[in-house]
N, CA, C and O atoms as a Maestro MAE file, in Angstrom:
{
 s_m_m2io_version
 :::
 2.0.0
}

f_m_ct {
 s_m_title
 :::
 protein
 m_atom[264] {
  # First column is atom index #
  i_m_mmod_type
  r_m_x_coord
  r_m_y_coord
  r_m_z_coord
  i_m_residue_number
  s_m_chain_name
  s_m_pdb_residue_name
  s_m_pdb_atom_name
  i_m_atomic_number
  :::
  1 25 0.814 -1.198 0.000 1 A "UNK " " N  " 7
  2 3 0.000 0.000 0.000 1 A "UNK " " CA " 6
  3 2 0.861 1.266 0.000 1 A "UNK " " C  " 6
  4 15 0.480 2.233 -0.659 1 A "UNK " " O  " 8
  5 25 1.797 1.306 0.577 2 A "UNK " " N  " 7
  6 3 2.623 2.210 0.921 2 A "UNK " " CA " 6
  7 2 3.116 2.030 -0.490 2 A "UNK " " C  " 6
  8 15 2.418 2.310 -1.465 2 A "UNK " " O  " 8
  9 25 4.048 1.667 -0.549 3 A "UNK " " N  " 7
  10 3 4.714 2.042 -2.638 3 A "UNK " " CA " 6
  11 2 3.585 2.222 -3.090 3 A "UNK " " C  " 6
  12 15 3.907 3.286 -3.617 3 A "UNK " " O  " 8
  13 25 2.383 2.110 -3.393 4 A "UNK " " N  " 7
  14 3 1.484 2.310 -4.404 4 A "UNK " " CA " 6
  15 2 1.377 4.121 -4.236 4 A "UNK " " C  " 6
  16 15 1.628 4.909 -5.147 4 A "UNK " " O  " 8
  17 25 0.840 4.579 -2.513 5 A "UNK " " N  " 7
  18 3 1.174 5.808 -2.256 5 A "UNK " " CA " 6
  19 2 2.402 6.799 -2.923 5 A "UNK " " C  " 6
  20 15 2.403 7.984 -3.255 5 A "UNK " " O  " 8
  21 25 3.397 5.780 -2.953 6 A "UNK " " N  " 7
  22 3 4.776 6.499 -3.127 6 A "UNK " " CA " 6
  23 2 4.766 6.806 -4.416 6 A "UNK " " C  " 6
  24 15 4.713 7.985 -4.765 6 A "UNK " " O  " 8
  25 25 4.805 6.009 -5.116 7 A "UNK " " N  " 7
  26 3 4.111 5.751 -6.803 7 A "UNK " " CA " 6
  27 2 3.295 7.092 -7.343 7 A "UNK " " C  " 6
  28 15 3.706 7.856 -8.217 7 A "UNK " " O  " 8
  29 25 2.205 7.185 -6.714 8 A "UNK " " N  " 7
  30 3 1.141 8.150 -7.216 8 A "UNK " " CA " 6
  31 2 2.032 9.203 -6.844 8 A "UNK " " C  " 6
  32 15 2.197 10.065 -7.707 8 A "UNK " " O  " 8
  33 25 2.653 9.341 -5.750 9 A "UNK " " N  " 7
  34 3 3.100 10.950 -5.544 9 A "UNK " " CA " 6
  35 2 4.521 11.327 -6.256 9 A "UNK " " C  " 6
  36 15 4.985 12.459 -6.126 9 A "UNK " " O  " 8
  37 25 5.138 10.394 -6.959 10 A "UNK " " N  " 7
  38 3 6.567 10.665 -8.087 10 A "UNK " " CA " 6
  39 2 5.902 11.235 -9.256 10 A "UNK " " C  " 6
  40 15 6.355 12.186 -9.894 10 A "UNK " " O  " 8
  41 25 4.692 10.556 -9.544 11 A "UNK " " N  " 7
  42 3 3.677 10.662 -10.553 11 A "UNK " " CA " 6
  43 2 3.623 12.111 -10.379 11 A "UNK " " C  " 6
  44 15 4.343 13.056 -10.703 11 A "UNK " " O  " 8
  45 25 2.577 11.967 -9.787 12 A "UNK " " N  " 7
  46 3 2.058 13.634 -9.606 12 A "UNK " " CA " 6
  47 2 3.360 14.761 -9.447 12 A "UNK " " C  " 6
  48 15 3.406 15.927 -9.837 12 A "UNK " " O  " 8
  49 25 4.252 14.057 -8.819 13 A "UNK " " N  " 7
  50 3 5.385 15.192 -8.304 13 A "UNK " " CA " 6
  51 2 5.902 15.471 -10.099 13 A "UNK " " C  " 6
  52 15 6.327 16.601 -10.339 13 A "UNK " " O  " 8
  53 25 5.863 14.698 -10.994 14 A "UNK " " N  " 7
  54 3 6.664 14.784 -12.697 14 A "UNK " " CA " 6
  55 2 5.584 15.190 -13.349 14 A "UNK " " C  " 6
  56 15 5.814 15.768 -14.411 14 A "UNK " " O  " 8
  57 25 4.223 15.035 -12.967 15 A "UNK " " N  " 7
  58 3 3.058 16.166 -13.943 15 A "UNK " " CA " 6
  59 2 2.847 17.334 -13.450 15 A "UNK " " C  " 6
  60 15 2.288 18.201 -14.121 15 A "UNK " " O  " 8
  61 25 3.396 17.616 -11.785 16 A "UNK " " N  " 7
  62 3 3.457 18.969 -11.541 16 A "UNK " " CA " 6
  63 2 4.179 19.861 -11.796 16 A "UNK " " C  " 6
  64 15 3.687 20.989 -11.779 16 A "UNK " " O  " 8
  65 25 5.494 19.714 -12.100 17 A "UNK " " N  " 7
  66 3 6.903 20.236 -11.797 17 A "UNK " " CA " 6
  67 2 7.104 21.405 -12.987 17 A "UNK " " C  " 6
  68 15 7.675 22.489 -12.864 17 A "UNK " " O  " 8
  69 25 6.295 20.702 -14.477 18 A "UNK " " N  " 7
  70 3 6.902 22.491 -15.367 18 A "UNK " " CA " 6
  71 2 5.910 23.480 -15.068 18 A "UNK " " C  " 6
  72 15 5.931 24.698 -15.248 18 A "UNK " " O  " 8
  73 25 4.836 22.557 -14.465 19 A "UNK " " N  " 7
  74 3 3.522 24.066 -14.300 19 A "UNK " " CA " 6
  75 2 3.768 24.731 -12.986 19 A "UNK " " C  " 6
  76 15 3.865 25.950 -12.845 19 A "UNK " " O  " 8
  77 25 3.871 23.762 -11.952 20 A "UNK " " N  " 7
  78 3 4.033 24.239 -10.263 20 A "UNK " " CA " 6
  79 2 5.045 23.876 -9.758 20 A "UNK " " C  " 6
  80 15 4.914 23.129 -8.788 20 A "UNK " " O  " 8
  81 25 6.233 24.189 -10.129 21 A "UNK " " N  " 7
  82 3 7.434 23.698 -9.622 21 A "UNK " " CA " 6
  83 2 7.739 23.520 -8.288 21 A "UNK " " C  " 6
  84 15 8.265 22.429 -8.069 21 A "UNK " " O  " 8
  85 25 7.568 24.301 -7.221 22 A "UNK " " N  " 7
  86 3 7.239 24.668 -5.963 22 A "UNK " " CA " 6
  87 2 6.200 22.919 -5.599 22 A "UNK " " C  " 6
  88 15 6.777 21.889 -5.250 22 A "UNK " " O  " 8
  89 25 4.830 23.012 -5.780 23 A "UNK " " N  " 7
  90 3 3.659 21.671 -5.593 23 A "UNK " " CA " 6
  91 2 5.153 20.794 -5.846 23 A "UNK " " C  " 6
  92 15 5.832 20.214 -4.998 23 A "UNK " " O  " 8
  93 25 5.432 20.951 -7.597 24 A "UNK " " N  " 7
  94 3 6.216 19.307 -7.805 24 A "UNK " " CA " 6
  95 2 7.477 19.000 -6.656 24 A "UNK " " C  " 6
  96 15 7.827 17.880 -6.284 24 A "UNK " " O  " 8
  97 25 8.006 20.213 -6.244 25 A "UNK " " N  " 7
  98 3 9.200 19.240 -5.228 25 A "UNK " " CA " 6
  99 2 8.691 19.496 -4.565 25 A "UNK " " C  " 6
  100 15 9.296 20.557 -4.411 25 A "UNK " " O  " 8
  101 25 7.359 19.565 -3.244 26 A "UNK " " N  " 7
  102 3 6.946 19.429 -2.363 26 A "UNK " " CA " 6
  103 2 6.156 18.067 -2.470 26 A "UNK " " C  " 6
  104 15 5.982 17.704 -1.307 26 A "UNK " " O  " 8
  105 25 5.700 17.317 -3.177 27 A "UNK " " N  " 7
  106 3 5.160 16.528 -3.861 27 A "UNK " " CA " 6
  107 2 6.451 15.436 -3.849 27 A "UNK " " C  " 6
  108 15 6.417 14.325 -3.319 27 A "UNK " " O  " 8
  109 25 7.396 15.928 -4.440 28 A "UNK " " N  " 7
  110 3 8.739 14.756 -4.452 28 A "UNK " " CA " 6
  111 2 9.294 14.569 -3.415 28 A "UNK " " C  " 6
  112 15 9.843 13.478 -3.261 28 A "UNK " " O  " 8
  113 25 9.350 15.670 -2.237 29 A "UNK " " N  " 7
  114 3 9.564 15.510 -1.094 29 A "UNK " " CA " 6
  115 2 8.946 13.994 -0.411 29 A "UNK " " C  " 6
  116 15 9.345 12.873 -0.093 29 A "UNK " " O  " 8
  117 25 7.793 14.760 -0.436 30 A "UNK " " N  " 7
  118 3 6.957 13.360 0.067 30 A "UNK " " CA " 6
  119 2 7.073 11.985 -0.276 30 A "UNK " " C  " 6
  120 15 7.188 10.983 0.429 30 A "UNK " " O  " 8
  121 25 7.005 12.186 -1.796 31 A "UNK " " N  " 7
  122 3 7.302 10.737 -2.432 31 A "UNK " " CA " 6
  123 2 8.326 10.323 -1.869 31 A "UNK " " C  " 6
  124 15 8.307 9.287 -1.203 31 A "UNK " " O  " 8
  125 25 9.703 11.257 -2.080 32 A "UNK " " N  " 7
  126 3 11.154 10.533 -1.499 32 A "UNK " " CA " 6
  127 2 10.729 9.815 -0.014 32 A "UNK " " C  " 6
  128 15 11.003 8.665 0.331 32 A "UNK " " O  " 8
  129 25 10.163 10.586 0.567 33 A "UNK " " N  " 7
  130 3 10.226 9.990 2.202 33 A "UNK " " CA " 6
  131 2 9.398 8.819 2.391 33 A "UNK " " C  " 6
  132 15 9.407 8.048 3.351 33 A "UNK " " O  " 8
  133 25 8.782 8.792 1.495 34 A "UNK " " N  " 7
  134 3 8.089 7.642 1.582 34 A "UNK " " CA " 6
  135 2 8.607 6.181 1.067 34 A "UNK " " C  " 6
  136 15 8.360 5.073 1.542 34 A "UNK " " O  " 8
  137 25 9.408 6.542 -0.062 35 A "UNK " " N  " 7
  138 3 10.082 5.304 -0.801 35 A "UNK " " CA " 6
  139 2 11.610 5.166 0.371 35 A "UNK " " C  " 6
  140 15 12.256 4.160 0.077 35 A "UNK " " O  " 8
  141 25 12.159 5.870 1.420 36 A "UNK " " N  " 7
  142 3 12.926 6.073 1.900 36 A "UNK " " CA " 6
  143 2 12.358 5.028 3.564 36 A "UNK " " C  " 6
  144 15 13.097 4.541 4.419 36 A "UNK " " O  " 8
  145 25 11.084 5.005 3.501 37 A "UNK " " N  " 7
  146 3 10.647 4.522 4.313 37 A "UNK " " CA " 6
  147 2 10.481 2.745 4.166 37 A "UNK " " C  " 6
  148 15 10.713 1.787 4.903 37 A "UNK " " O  " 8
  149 25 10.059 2.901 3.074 38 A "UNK " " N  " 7
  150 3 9.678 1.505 1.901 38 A "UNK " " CA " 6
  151 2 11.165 0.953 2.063 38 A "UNK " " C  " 6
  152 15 11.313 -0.159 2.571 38 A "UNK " " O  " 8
  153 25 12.339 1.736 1.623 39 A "UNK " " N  " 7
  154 3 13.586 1.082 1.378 39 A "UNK " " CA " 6
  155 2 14.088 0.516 2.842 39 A "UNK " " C  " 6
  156 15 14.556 -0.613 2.988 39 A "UNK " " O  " 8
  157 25 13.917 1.491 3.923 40 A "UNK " " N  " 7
  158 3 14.258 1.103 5.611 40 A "UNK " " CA " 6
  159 2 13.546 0.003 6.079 40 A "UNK " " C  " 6
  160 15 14.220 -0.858 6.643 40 A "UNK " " O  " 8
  161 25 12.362 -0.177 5.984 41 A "UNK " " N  " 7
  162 3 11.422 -1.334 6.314 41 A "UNK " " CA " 6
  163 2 12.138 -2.790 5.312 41 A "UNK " " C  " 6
  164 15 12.345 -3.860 5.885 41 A "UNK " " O  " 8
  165 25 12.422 -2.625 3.924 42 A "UNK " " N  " 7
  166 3 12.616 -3.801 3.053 42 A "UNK " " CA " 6
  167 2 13.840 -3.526 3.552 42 A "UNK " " C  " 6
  168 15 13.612 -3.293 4.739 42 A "UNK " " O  " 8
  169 25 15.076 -3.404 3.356 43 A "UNK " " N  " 7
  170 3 16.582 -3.593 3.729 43 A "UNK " " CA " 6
  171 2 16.890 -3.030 2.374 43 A "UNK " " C  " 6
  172 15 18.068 -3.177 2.048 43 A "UNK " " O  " 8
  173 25 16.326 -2.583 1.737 44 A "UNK " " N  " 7
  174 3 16.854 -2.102 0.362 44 A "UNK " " CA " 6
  175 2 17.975 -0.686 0.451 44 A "UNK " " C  " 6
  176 15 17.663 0.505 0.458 44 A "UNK " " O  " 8
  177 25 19.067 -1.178 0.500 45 A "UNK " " N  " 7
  178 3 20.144 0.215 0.256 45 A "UNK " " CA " 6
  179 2 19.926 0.992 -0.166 45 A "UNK " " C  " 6
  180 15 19.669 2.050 0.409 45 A "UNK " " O  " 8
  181 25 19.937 0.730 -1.845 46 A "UNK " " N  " 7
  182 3 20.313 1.100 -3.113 46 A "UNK " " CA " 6
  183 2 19.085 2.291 -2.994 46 A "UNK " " C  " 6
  184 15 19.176 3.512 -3.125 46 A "UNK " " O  " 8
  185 25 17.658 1.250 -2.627 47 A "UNK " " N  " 7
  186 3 16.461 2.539 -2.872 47 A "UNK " " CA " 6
  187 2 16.751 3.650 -1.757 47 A "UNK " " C  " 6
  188 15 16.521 4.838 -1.981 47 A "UNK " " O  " 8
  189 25 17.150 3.297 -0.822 48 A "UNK " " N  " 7
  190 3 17.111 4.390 0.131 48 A "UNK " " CA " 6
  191 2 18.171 5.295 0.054 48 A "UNK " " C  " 6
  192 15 17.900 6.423 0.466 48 A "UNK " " O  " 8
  193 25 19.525 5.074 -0.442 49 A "UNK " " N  " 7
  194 3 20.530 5.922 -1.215 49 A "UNK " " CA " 6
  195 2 19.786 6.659 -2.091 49 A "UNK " " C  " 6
  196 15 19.491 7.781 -1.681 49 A "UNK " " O  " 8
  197 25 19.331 6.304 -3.366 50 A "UNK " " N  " 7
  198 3 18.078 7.194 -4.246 50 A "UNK " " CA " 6
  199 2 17.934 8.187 -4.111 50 A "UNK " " C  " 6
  200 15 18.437 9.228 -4.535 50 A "UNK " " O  " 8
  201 25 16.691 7.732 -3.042 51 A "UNK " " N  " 7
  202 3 15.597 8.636 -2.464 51 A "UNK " " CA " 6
  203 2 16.328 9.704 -1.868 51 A "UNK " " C  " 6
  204 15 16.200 10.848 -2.304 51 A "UNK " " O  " 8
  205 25 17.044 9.454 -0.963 52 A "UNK " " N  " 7
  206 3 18.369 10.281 -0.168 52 A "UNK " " CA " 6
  207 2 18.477 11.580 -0.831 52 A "UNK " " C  " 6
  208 15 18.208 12.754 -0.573 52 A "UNK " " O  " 8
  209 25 19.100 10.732 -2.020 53 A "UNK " " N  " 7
  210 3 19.566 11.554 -3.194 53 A "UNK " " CA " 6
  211 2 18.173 12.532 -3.517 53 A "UNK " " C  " 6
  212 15 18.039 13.478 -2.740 53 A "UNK " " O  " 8
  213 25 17.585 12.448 -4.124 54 A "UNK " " N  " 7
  214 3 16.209 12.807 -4.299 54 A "UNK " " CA " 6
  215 2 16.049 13.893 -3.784 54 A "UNK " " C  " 6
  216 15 16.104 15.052 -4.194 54 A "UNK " " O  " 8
  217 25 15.683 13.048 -2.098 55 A "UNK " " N  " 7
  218 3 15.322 14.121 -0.958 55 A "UNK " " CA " 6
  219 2 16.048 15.721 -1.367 55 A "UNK " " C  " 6
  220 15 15.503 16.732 -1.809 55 A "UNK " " O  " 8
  221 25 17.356 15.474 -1.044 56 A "UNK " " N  " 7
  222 3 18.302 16.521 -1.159 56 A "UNK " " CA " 6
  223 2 18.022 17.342 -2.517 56 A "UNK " " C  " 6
  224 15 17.961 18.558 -2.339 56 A "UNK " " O  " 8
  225 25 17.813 16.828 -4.051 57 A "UNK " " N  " 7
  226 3 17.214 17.627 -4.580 57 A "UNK " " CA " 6
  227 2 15.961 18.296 -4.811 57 A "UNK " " C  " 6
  228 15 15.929 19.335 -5.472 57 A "UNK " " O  " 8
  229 25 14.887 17.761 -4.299 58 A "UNK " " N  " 7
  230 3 13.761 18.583 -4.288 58 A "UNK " " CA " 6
  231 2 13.691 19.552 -3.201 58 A "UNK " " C  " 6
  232 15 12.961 20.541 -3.134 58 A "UNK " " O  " 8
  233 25 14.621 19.099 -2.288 59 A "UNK " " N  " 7
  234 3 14.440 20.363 -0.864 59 A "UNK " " CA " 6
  235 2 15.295 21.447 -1.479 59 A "UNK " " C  " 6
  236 15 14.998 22.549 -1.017 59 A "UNK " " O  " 8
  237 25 16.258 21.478 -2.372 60 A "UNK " " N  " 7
  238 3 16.619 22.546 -3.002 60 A "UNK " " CA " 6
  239 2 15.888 23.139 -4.120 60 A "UNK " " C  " 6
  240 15 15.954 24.339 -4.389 60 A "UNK " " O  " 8
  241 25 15.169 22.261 -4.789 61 A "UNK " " N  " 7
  242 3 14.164 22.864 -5.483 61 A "UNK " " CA " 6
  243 2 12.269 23.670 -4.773 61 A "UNK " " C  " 6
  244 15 11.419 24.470 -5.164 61 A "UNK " " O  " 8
  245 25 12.464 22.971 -3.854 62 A "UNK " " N  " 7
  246 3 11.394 23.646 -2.687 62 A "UNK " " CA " 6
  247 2 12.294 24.982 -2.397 62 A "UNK " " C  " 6
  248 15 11.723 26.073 -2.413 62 A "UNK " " O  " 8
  249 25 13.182 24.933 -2.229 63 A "UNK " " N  " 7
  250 3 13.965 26.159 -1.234 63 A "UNK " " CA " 6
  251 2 13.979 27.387 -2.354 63 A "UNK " " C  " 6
  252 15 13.668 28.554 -2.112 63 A "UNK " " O  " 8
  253 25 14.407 26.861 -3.623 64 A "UNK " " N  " 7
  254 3 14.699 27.799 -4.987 64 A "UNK " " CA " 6
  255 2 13.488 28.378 -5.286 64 A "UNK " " C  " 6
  256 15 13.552 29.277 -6.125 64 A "UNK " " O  " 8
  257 25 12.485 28.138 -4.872 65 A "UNK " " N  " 7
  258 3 11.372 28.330 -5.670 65 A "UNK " " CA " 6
  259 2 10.049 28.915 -4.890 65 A "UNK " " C  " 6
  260 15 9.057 29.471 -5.361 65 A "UNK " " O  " 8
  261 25 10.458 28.524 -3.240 66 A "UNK " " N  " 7
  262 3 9.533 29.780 -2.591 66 A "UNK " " CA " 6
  263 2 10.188 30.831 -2.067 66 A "UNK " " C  " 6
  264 15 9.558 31.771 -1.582 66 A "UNK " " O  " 8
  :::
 }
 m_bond[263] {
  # First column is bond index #
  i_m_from
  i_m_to
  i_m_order
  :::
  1 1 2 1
  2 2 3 1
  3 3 4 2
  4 3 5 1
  5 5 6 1
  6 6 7 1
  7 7 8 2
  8 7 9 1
  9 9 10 1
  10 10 11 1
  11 11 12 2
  12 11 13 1
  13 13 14 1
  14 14 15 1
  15 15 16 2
  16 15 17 1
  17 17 18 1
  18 18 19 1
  19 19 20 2
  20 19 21 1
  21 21 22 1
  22 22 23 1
  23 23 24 2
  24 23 25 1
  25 25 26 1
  26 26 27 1
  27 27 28 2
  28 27 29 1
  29 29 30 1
  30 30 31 1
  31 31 32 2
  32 31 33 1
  33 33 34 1
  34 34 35 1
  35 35 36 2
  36 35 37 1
  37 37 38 1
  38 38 39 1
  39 39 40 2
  40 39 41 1
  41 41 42 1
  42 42 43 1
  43 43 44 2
  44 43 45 1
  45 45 46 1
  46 46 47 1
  47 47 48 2
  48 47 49 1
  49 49 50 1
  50 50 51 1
  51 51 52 2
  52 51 53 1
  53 53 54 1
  54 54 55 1
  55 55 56 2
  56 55 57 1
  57 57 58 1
  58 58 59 1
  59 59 60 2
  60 59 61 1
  61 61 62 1
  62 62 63 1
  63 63 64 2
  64 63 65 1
  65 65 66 1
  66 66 67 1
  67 67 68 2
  68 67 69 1
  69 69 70 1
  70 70 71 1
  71 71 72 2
  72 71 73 1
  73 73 74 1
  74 74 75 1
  75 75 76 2
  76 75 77 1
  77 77 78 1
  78 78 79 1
  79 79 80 2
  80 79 81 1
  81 81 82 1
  82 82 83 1
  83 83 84 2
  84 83 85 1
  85 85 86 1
  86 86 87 1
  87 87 88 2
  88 87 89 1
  89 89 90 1
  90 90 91 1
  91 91 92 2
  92 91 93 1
  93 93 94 1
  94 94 95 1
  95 95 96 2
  96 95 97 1
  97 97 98 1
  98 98 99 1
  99 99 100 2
  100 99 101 1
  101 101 102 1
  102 102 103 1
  103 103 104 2
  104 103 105 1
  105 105 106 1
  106 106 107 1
  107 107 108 2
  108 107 109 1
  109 109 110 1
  110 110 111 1
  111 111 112 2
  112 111 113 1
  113 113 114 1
  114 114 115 1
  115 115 116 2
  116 115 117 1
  117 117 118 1
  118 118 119 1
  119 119 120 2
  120 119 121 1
  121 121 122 1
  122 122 123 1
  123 123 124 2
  124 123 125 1
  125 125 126 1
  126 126 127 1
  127 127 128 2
  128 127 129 1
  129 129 130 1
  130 130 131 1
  131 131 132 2
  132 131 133 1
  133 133 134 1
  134 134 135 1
  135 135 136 2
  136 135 137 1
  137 137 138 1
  138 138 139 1
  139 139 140 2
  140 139 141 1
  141 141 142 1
  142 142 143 1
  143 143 144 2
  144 143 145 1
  145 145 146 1
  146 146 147 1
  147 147 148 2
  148 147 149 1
  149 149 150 1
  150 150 151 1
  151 151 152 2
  152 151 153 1
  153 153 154 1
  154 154 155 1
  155 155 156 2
  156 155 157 1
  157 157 158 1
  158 158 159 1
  159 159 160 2
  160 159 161 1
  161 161 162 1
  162 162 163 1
  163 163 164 2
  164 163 165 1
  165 165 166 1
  166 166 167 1
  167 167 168 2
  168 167 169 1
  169 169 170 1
  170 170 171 1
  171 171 172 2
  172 171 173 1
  173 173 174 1
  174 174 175 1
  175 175 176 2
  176 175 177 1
  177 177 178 1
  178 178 179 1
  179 179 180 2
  180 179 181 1
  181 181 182 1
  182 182 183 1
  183 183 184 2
  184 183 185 1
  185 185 186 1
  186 186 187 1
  187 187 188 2
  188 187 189 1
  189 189 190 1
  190 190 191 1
  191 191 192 2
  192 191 193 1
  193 193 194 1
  194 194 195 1
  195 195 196 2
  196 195 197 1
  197 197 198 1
  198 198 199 1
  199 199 200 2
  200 199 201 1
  201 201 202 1
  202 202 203 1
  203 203 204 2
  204 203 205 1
  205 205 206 1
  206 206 207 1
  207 207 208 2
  208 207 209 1
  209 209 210 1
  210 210 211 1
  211 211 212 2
  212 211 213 1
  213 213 214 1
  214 214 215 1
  215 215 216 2
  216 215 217 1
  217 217 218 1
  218 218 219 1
  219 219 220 2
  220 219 221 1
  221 221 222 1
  222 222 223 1
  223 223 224 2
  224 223 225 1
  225 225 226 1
  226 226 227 1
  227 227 228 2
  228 227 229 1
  229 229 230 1
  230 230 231 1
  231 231 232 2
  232 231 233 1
  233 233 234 1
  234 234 235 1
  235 235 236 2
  236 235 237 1
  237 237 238 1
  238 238 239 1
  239 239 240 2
  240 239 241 1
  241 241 242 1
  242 242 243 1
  243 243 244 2
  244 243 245 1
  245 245 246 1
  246 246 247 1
  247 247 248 2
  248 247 249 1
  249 249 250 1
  250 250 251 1
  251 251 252 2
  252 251 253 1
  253 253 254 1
  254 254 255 1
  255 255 256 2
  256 255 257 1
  257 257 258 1
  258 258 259 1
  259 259 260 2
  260 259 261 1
  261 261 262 1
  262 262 263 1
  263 263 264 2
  :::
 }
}
């Protein structure tokens, strides 16, 4: 249930991002933390490195943009 959540909100975070750039990395925010959560619960590294990654760029794109 949770990835399906995470899923819809990468989604939405990549149909928001050329119109509401600001929504889309607040939107990717979320997604990241969520697949970051998904990766901590499964033992998955690799996804939670990612997301990491991720995280760190949409909070600069949140930051750039309000």
């Amino acid at each position: 249930m949770v990835e399906w959540i995470a899923a819809a909100l990468v989604l939405v975070s990549v149909g928001l991002y050329p119109r509401l750039p600001l929504a889309g990395a607040l939107y990717g925010i979320a997604a990241s933390s969520l697949w970051i959560a998904v990766g901590l619960m499964t033992g998955l590294q690799g996804l939670v490195a990612l997301n990491l990654a991720l995280l760190g760029i949409n909070t600069w794109n949140a930051w750039r943009y309000s």
